[in-house]
C-alpha positions in Angstrom: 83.7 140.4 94.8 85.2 138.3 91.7 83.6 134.5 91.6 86.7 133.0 91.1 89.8 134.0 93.3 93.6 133.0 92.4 97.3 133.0 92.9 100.2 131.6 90.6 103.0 130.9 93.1 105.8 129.4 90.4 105.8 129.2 86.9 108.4 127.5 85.1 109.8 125.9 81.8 110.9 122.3 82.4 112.8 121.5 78.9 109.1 121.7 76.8 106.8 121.4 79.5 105.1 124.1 81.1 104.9 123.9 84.7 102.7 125.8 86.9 101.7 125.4 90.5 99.0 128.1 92.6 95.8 128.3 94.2 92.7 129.1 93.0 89.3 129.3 94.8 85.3 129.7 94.0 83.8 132.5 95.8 80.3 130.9 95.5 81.0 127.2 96.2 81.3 125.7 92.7 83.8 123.2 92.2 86.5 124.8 90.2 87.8 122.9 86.7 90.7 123.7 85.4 92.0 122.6 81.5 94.5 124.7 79.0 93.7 125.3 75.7 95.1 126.6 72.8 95.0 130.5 71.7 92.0 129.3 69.3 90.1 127.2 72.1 91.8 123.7 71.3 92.1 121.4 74.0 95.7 120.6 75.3 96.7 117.4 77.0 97.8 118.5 80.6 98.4 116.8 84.0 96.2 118.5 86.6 96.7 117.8 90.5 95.1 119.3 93.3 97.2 120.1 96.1 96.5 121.2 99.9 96.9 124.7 100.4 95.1 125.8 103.7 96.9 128.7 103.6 95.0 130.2 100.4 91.7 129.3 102.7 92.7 131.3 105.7 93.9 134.3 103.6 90.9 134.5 101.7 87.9 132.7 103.9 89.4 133.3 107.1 88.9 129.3 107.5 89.3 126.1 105.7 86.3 125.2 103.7 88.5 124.6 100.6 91.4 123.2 101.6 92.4 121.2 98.2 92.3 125.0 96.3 96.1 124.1 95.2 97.1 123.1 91.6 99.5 122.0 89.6 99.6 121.9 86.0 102.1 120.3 83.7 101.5 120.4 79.9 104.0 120.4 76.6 104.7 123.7 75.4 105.9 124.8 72.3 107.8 128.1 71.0 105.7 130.6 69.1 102.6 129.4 70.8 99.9 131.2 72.7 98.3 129.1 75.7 95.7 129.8 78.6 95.0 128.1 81.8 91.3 127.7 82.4 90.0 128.4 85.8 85.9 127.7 85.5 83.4 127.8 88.1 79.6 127.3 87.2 79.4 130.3 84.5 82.1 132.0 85.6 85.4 131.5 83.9 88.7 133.2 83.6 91.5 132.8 81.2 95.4 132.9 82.1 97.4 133.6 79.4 100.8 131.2 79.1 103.6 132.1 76.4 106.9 129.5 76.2 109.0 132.7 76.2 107.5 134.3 79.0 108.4 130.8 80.8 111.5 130.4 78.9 112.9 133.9 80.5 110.9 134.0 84.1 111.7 130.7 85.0 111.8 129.9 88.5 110.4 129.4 91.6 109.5 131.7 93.3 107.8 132.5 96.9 104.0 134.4 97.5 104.0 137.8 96.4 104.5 140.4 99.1 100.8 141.5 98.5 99.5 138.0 99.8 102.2 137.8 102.3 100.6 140.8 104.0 97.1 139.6 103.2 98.2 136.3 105.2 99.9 137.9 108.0 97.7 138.8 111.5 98.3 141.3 113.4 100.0 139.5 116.4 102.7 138.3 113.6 103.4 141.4 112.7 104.3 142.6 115.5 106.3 139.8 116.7 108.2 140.5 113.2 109.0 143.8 113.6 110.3 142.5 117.5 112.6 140.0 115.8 113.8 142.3 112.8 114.7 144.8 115.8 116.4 141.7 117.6 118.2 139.7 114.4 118.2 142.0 111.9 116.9 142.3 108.0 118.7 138.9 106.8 117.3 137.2 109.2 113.5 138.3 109.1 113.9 137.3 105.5 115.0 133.8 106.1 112.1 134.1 108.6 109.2 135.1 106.0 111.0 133.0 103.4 110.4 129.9 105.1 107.1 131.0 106.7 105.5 130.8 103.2 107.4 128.9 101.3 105.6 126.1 99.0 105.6 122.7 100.3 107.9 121.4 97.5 110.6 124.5 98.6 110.2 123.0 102.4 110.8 119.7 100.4 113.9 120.7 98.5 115.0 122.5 102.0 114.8 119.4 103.9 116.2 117.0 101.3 119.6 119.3 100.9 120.0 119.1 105.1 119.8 115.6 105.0 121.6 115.0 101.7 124.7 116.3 103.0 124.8 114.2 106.1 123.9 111.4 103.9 126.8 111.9 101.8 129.0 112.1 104.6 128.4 108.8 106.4 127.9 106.9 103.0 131.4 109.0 101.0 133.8 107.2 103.4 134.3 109.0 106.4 132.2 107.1 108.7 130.9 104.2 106.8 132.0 100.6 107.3 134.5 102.2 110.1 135.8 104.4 108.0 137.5 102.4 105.5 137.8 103.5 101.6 139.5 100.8 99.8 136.4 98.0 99.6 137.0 95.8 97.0 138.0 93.1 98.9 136.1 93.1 101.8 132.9 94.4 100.6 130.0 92.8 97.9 130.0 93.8 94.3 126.5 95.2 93.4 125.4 94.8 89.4 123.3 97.9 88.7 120.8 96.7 86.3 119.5 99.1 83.7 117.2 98.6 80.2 117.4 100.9 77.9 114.7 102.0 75.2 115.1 105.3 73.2 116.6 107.4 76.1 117.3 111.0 75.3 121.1 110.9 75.6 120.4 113.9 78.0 119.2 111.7 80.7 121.1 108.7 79.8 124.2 110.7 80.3 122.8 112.4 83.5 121.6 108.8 84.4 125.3 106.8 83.5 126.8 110.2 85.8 124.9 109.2 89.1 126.2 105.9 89.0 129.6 107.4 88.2 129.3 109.5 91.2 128.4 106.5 93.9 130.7 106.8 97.2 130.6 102.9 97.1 133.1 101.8 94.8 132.5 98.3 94.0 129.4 98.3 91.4 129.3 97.2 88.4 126.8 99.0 85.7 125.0 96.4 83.4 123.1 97.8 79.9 121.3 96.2 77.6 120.0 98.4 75.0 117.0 98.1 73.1 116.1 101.0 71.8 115.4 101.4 68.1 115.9 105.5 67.3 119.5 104.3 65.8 121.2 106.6 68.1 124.9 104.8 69.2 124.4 105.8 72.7 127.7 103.5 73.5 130.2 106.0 72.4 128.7 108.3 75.2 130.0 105.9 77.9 133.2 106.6 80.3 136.2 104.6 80.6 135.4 102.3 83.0 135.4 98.6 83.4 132.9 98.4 85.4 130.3 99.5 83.2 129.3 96.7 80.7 127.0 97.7 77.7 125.0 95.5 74.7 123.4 96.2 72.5 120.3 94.5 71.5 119.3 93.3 68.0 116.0 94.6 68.6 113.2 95.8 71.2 112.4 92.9 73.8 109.9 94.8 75.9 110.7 95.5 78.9 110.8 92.5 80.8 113.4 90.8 78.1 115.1 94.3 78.2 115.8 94.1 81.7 116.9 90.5 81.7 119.3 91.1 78.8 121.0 93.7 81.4 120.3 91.5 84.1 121.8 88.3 82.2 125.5 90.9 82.7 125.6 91.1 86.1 128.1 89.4 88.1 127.7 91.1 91.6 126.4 89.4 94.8 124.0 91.9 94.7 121.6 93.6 91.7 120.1 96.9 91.8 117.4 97.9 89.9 117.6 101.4 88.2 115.3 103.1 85.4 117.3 104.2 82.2 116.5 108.1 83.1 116.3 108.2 86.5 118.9 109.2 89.3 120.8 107.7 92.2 121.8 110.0 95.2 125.6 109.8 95.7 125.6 107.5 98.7 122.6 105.2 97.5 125.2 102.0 97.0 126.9 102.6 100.0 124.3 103.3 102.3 121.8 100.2 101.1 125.1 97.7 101.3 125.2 99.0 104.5 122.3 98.3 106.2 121.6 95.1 104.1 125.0 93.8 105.9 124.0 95.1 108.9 120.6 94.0 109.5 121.1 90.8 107.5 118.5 91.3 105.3 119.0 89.6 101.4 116.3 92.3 100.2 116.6 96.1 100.9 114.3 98.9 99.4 114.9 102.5 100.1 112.7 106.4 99.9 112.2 107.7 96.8 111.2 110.9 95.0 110.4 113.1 91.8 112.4 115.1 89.7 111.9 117.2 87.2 113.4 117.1 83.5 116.1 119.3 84.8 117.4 117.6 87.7 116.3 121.2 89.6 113.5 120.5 91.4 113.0 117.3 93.7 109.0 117.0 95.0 106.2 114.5 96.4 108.9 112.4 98.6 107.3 108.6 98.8 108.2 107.8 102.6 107.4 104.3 102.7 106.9 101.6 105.9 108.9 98.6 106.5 107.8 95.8 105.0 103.9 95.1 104.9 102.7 92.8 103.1 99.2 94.1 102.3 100.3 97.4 101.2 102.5 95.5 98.8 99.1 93.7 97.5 97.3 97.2 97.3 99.9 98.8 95.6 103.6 98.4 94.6 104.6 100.8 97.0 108.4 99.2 97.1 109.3 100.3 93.8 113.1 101.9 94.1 115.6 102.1 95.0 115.7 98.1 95.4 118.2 95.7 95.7 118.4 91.6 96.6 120.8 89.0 96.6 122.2 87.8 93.5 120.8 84.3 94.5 117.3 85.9 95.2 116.9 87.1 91.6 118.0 83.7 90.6 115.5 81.8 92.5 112.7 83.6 91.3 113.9 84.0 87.3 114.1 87.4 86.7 111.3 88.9 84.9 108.9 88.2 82.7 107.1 89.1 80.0 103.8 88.7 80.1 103.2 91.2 82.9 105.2 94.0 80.8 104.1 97.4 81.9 104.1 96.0 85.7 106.6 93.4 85.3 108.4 95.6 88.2 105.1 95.2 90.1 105.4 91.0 89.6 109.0 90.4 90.5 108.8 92.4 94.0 105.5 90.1 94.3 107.7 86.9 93.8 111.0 88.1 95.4 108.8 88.7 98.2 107.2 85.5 98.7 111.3 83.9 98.5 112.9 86.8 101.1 113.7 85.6 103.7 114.6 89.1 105.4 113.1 92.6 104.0 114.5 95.6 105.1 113.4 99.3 104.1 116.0 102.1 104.3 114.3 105.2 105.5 115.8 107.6 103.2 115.5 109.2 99.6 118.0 107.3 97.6 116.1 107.3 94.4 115.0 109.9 92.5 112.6 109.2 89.8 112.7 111.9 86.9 108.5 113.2 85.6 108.1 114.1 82.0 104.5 114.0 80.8 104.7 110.8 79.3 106.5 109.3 82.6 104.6 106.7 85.2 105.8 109.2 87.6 104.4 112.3 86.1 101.0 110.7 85.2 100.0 107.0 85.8 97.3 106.7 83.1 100.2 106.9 80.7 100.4 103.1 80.3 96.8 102.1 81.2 98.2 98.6 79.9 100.5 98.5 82.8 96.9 98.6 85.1 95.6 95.2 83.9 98.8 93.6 84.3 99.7 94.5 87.5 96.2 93.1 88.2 97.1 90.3 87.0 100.7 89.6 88.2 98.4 90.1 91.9 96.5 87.4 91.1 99.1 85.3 90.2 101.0 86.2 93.4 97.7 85.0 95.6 97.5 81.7 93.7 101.3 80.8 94.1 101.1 81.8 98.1 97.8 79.9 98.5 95.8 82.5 99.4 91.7 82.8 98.3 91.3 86.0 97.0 90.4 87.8 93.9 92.7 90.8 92.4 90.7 94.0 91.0 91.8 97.1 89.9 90.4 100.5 91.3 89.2 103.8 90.3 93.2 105.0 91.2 96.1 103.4 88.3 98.6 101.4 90.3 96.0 100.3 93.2 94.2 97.3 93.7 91.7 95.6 96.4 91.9 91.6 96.9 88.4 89.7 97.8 89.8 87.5 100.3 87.1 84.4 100.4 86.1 83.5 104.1 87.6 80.1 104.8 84.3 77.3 105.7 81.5 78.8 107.3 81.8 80.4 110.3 80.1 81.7 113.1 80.6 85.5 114.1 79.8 86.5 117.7 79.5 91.0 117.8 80.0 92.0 121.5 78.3 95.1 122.5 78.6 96.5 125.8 75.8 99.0 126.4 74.8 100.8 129.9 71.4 103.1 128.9 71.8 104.4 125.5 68.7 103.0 124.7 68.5 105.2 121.5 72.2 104.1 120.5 72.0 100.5 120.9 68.7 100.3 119.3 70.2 101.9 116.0 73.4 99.6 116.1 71.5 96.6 116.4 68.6 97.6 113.7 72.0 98.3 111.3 73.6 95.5 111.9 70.0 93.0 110.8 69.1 95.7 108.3 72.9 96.2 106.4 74.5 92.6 107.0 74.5 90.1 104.7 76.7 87.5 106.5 74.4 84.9 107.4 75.6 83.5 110.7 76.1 85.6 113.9 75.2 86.0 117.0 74.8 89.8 118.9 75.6 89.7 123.0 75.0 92.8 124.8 76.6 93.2 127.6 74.5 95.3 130.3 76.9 97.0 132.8 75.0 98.4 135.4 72.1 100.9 133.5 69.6 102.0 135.3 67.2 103.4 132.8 63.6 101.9 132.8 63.9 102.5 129.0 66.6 100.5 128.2 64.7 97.8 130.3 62.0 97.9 128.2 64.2 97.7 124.7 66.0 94.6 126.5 62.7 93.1 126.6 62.3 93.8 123.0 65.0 92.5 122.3 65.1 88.9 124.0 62.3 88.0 121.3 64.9 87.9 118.5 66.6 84.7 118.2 69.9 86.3 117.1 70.3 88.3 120.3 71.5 87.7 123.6 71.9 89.6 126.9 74.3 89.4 129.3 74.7 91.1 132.7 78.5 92.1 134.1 77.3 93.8 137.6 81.0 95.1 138.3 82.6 98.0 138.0 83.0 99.5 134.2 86.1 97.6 132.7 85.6 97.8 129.2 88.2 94.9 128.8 86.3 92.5 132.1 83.1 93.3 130.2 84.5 92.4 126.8 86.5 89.2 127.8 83.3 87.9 129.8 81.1 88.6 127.2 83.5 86.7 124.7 83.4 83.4 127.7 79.9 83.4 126.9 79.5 83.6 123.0 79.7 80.4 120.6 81.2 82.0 117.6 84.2 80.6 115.1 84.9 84.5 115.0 84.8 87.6 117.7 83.9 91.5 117.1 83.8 93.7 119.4 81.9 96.8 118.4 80.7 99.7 120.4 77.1 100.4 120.8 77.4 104.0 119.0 78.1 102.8 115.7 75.9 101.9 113.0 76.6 99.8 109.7 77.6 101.4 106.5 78.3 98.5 103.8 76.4 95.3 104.0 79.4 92.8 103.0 81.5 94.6 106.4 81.6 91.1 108.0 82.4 89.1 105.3 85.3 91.6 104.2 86.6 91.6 107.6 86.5 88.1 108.2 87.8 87.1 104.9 91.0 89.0 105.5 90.8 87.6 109.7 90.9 83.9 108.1 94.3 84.1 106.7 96.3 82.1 109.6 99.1 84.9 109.5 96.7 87.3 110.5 95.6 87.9 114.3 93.5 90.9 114.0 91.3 93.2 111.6 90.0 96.9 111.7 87.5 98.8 109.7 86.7 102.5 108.5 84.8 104.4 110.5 82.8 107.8 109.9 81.8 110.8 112.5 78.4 111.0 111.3 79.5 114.6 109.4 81.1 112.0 106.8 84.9 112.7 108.2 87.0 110.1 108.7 87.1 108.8 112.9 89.7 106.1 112.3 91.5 104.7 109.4 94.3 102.8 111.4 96.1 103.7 114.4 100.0 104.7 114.4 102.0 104.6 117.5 104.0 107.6 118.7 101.5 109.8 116.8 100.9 112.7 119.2 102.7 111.6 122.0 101.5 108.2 122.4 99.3 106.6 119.7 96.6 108.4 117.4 94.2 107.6 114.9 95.6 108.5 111.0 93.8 110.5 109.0 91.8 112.0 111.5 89.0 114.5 110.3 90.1 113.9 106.7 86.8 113.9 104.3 85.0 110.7 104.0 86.4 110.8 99.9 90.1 112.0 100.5 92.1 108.8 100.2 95.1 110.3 102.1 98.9 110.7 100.9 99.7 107.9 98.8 96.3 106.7 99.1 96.9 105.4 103.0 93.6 105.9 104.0 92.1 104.4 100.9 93.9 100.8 100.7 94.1 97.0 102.5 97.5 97.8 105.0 99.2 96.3 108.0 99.1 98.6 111.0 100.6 98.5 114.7 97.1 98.4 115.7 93.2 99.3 114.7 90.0 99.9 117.3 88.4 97.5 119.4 84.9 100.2 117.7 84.9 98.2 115.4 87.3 94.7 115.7 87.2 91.6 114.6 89.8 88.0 115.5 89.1 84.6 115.3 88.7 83.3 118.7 92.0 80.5 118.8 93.6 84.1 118.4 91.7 85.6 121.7 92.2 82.7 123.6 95.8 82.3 122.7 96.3 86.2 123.6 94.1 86.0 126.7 91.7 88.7 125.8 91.9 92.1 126.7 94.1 93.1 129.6 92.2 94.3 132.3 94.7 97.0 133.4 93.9 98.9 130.9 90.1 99.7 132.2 89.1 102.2 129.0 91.3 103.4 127.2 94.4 101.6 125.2 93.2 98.1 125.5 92.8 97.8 121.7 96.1 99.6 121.2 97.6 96.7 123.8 95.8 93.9 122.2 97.0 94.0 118.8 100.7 94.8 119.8 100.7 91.6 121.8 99.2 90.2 118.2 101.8 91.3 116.8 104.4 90.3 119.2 103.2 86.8 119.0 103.8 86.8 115.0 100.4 88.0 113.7 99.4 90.8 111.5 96.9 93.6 112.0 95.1 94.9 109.3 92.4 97.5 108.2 90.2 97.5 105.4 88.7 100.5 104.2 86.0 98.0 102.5 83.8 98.0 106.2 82.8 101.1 106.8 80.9 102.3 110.2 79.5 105.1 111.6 80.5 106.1 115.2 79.4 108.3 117.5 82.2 108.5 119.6 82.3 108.9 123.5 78.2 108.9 123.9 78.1 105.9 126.3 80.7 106.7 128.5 81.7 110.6 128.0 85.1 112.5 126.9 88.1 112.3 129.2 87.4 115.7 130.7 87.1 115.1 134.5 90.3 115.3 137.1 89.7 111.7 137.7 89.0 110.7 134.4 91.9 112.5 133.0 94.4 111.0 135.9 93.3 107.3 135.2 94.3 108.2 131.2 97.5 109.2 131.7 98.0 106.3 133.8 96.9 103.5 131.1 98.7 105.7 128.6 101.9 105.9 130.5 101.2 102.0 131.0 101.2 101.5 127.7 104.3 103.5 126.5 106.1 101.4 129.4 104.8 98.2 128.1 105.9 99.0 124.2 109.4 100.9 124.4 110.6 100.1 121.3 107.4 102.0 119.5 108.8 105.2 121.6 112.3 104.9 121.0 112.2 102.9 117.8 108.9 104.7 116.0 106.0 102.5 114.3 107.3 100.1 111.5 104.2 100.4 109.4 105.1 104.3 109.6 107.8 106.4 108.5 110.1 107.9 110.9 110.6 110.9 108.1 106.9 111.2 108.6 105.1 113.9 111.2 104.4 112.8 114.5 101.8 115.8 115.2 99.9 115.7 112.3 97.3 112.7 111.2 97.8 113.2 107.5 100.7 111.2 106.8 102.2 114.4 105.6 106.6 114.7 106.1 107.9 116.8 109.3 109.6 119.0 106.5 106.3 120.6 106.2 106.2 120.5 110.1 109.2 122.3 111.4 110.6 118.6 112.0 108.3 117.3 114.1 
């Protein structure tokens, strides 16, 4: 058998950059790395990402054991030169040979081989194949395979040309605003703000046509060129007096770029638009749209990558509505955005020193001045990779890292918030260090019945891995009747720090929670279950640093199935029918699509495993509800958090161990079973708007059956 098994599924030529995507696997368990060189051996600067292919697993494995097996690799590429992609594992190592004109004339995607579609292909398949060739005939068994193993980014390009064409429809003039196609005097003017810096006239031109091209008619297009390659790029603009152009007497960076074009506009509204990027036909119209109909004076839209070429659009950025502690993890926002005219005003456009993320800075500030933020759930911006690009390869302007860093801090200090802004191993994500407000008390609520074994190891990580000073642990005894959980109870009234209480009802885990909160003396309140152990030492004092911001009502943290997967990381409402944990089973590593699993965020709601509030939030809530005996209870407590104006957050900064379902047992029984669908339909009755409406802090273009954050292109649209 060969150590090192692969497939190439596309290989292209995108203007000078090679471009190829593929699995590869090691037969013997090393990690695979994979570089280009040179004919000679010379190292060549390339882009390397993994990707999730599954599928390569199961065709070659039979399972998943190497699920991240896909690549894709992006490097310049000359004519006349020889290249090679590297594929090593341990000693073994295998050499790919790349030519530009062997790209230049096989361009193209294209789908698996007919050898590995067989390889992949059961038995049972088959022959339900050859039952619908028999049924609909060749062409349609071939649309059939096609999109059976198509690549993700075909799926992608699939899914974005259904929806662009009913986008284009209700934002070209048919249906929008009623119908009507003469706006000028009824609708706002928006001022599409655009720097320019050494463009290729390639994508300036392509970038000037899809503004040319907007459905919306009243825009008006302000440049302000800086660019220094002595290329006139104003004799390449239409006739149009709408589009105003300057140029600049020199570079300004990009912050005094951008407010050179900005100081043009005269709309009630200003877009913001890269000088080679792209705007789908019905962006304008669409984001005027909704900003006049939910009253919002800030709007932000989907986005995307293209390549070079404008022929392939991939890794489609569906974003939530607005959260606030995303936007301080990362400047997810980003385009397509536009805000009132006013907005931009009040804040004073960009600025300088935070070039390289002065983007980053001025959503921070526009932000903290919205007074309404609304997000557009669909791909209106499409911005174009090239090796050098942000897109393409963050590292690019490792500059751009410290400053966004530092227009975060700024942020916190303007909106009185304690915290400290520090980058992260990933370029364009940071962490804040919220500092605890005073000196508070933290009382952890443990309900325990038995489980000697299990409470013991919670309690001895908790003294062992905490390095909060004050707290208080209650254990709330429901009803054990092991004469070794006596004896540990015994053991356990000798330390100061510990209390027990006895609830002699019936198991309620929110009665026993609520009663056991009655009783504790603590500034703070976390409930934890009594099969989970403590991972990182500072897990209280991250929680409760982020739980003493006023605006927040409730916090979550990380937690780990002992095999190091991921148990919860958030929960998302509507997710398999009702509610599910993201990133469910992901590795304890993976930081999830677009880093989600990885990063400080608002969610709908987070576990009462692990969960932590300050106790003026408990009280004000009235606890737990008590018709939700087991299951949902946390799920119901932090949408009535919400409801009453607070956020819930997770931090992947306290991380836990649980052992899920020891205490109490899985849902399996008749009667077990009957009483969770009941809470669950309870719940869904409750929170209608989550059903009909989907979860704000998710995207509705997102999958509902997968925990992965992944799109329902990839899903059959579900």
């Amino acid at each position: 058998m060969k150590a090192i098994r692969y497939y190439v599924d596309k290989s292209e030529l995108l203007d000078d950059t090679a471009h190829l995507m593929g699995w590869a696997l090691s037969m013997d368990g090393v990690p695979l790395q994979i570089t280009v060189t040179e004919t000679k051996g010379a190292a060549v600067e390339a882009v390397v990402r993994a990707l999730s292919r599954p599928d390569a697993c199961l065709a070659v494995w039979g399972d998943e054991r190497q699920p991240d097996c896909g690549f894709d690799v992006r490097f310049p590429c000359e004519a006349g030169r020889r290249y090679h992609l590297i594929l090593e594992s341990g000693t073994h190592k295998i050499s790919i040979p790349v030519r530009y004109e062997q790209l230049k004339k096989e361009s193209g995607r294209r789908f698996v081989s007919f050898r590995k579609m067989v390889r992949m292909t059961t038995p049972a398949m088959f022959f339900d194949d050859i039952r619908f060739l028999f049924s609909r005939g060749p062409s349609a068994l071939r649309e059939r395979l096609s999109r059976r193993y198509e690549t993700d980014d075909n799926k992608y390009m699939r899914w974005l040309s259904e929806h662009r064409r009913a986008w284009q429809e209700e934002g070209g003039g048919k249906t929008l605003f009623g119908g009507e196609k003469n706006l000028a005097h009824t609708f706002p003017t928006v001022s599409i703000v655009v720097p320019i810096y050494n463009t290729p006239v390639k994508f300036y031109e392509q970038m000037l046509q899809s503004c040319l091209q907007q459905s919306y008619e009243n825009w008006q297009l302000c440049l302000a060129d800086g660019s220094t390659d002595n290329v006139d790029r104003g004799k390449y603009l239409p006739e149009d007096s709408r589009i105003c152009y300057r140029k600049l007497s020199g570079n300004l960076g990009i912050a005094g770029n951008s407010n050179e074009a900005l100081s043009l506009a005269e709309g009630q509204w200003i877009a913001l638009l890269d000088h080679d990027d792209i705007l789908e036909s019905s962006a304008l119209a669409e984001m005027v749209e909704y900003a006049l109909k939910t009253g919002a004076d800030l709007v932000y839209s989907d986005e995307d990558k293209v390549s070079p070429d404008l022929k392939h659009y991939y890794e489609p950025h569906f974003k939530p509505d607005f959260n606030p502690d995303l936007l301080r993890s990362n400047n997810y926002i980003c385009h397509l955005l536009m805000a009132k005219r006013e907005l931009f005003a009040k804040v004073g456009g960009f600025l300088g020193e935070y070039d390289g993320a002065q983007d980053y800075d001025l959503i921070l500030r526009l932000s903290e001045q919205a007074v309404k933020i609304a997000h557009l759930p669909r791909v209106l911006y499409h911005w174009r990779t090239h090796p050098a690009s942000t897109a393409e390869n963050p590292d690019s302007k490792p500059y751009a890292v410290q400053a966004g860093q530092r227009a975060l801090q700024a942020h916190l200090e303007r909106t009185g918030l304690h915290g400290t802004a520090k980058s992260t191993n990933r370029a364009g994500y940071y962490r804040v260090r919220y500092a605890v407000t005073g000196h508070p008390k933290i009382s952890i609520l443990i309900p325990n019945k038995d489980q000697a074994d299990l409470l013991s190891a919670c309690i001895e990580s908790i003294e062992k891995n905490t390095d909060w000073p004050d707290y208080e642990i209650l254990v709330v005894e429901n009803n054990s009747t092991t004469e070794e959980i006596r004896r540990y109870y015994k053991e356990l009234e000798r330390d100061e720090r510990v209390r027990i209480l006895t609830w002699d009802g019936a198991f309620n885990y929110s009665a026993i929670n609520n009663f056991g909160v009655s009783h504790s003396t603590g500034d703070y309140v976390v409930l934890l279950n009594n099969d989970t152990t403590v991972i990182t030492p500072d897990w209280l004092s991250e929680m409760a640093g982020i739980c003493s911001r006023p605006e927040v009502g409730v916090v979550g943290a990380k937690l780990f199935y002992p095999d190091d997967t991921i148990q919860h990381a958030g929960v998302v409402m509507k997710l398999a029918g009702c509610c599910g944990h993201i990133f469910y089973g992901a590795q304890r590593d993976d930081p999830g699509r677009y880093a989600r699993a990885s990063v400080i965020q608002d969610f709908s709601a987070v576990t009462a495993a692990c969960l932590m509030c300050r106790r003026e939030v408990w009280e004000r809530l009235g606890g737990l509800s008590t018709d939700f005996q087991v299951a949902y209870n946390d799920v119901d407590f932090c949408l009535r958090a919400r409801e009453a104006g607070y956020l819930v957050v997770y931090t992947p900064y306290a991380q836990l161990y649980h052992y899920e379902s020891r205490t109490r047992g899985y849902e399996d029984g008749s009667e077990k079973q009957a009483r969770f669908l009941r809470e669950q339909q309870l719940l869904r009755e409750r929170y209608p708007e989550y059903q009909e409406k989907g979860d704000p802090c998710y995207n509705p273009n997102l999958t509902l059956i997968a925990p992965d954050f992944s799109g329902r292109y990839l899903h059959d649209g579900q």
